[in-house]
N, C-alpha and C positions, 0 to 999 in steps of 0.2 A: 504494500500500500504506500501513496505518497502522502509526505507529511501533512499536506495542506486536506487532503481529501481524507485523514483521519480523526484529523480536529475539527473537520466539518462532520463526522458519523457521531463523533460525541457528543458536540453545542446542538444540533437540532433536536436531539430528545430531550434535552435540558428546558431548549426555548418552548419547545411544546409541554412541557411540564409548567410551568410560568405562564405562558399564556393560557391552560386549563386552571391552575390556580384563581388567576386574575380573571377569570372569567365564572367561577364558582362564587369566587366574594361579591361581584357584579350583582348576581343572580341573587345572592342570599339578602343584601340590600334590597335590592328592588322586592322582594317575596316579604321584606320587613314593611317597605312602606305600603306596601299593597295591604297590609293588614293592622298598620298602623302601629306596627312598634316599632318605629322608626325612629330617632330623636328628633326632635320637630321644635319649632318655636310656639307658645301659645299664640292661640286665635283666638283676636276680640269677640266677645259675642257682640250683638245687635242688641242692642236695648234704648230704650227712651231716654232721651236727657232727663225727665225725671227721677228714671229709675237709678241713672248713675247719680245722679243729685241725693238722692236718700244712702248711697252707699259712700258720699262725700262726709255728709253731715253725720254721717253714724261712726267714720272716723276722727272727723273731730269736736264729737260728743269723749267717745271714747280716750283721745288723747288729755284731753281736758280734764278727766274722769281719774286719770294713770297719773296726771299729772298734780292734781287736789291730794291725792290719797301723798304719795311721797311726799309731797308739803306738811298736811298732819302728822305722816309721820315722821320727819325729823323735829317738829313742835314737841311730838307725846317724848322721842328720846331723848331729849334736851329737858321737859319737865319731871323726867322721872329721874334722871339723872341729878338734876339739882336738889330734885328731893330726897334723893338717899343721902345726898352729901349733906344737907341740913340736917336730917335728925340722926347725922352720924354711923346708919346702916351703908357699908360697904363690904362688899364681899371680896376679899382676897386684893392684891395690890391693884389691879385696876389694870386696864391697859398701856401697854408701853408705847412710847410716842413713835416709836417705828408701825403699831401697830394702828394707832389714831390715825397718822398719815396714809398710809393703805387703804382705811376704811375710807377717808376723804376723798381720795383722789378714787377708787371705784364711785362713789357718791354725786364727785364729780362731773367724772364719765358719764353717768347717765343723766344728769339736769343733762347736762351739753350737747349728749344724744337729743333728748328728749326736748329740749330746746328747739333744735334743728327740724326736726318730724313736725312741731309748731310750725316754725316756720313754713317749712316746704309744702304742709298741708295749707293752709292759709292762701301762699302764693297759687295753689291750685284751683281754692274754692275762688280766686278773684280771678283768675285768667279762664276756669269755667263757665262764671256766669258773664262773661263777655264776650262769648263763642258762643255762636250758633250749631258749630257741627263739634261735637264736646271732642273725638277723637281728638280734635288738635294740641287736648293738652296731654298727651302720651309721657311726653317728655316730662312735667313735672309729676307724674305721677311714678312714672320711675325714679324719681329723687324722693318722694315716700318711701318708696319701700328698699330704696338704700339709706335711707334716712331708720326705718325700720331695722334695718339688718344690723344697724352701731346700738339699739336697745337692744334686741337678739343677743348681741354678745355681750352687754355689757351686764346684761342678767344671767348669762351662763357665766358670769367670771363670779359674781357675789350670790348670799344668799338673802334674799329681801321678803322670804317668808308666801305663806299662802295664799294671800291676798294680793299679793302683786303681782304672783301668778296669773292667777284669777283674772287681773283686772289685764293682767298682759295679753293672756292669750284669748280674751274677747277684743283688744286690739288687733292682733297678729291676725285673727280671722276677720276684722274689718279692711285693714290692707290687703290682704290678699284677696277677699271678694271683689276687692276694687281693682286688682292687679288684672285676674281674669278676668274681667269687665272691656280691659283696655288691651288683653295678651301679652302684657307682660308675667314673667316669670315671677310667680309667688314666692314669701320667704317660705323656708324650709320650717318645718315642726321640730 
């Protein structure tokens, strides 16, 4: 045999192995999206500017809501705090200022989140009710639910108790009805 016409009896079984591969993965996509397990971007439903309009306002009912309660409670910490130290009941050394600062700055983190999602919500309901075809505010309603995602983490880094659970993931289900509203991608659970 000559050299050139031995290295061509090898590479063409190879290239047909490769072009049958690549023609398998083809196939197996296409048979995903035919059936719809394909990875896709969400699609907006159709709904009434009313109807998105009630799913505005019930986010920022809820924001407002998420937003009261952490205000009481850093009041209730602060009163009960001062009142152990007035009638002298303390339990054990107290918190160390390494430990104070930690708590603040998660604390922080979330006014500042939670600030922002004010915000971004706000800028929504005003650029909403100034449009007529509501899609056009897509764009800030993706800045909720990134505005969203910095309370998502800033609640998995602390522990803020049952109620602000509570009150979070009746938010989280507010944003997100309003995410696929618009097909954007909801926050995760």
């Amino acid at each position: 045999m000559t050299p050139g016409l031995d290295t061509l009896t090898r590479v063409v079984p190879l290239l047909t192995k490769a072009a049958m591969h690549r023609s398998t993965i083809v196939l197996l996509f296409a048979g995903l999206a035919v059936i719809g397990l394909a990875p896709t971007r969400a699609a907006a439903q159709a709904l009434p500017k009313p109807q998105v309009a009630s799913l505005i306002a019930r986010v920022e009912n809820n924001v407002d809501e998420f937003r009261n309660y952490l205000e009481k409670r850093g009041e209730n910490a602060r009163d009960a705090g001062s009142a152990a130290q007035s009638s002298g009941r303390r339990k054990g050394q107290g918190a160390t200022e390494s430990q104070k600062a930690r708590a603040s700055n998660k604390k922080d983190a979330l006014d500042d989140a939670l600030g922002e999602l004010n915000q971004s919500t706000n800028r929504l309901r005003r650029k909403f009710d100034a449009t007529d075809r509501w899609i056009e505010t897509k764009t800030e309603v993706e800045r909720v639910v990134d505005d969203g995602r910095k309370i998502n983490q800033a609640l998995t880094r602390g522990s803020y108790g049952a109620e602000a659970a509570r009150l979070w993931a009746a938010l989280r289900t507010g944003i997100n009805d309003l995410a696929r509203a618009y097909g954007v991608q909801p926050l995760a659970i």
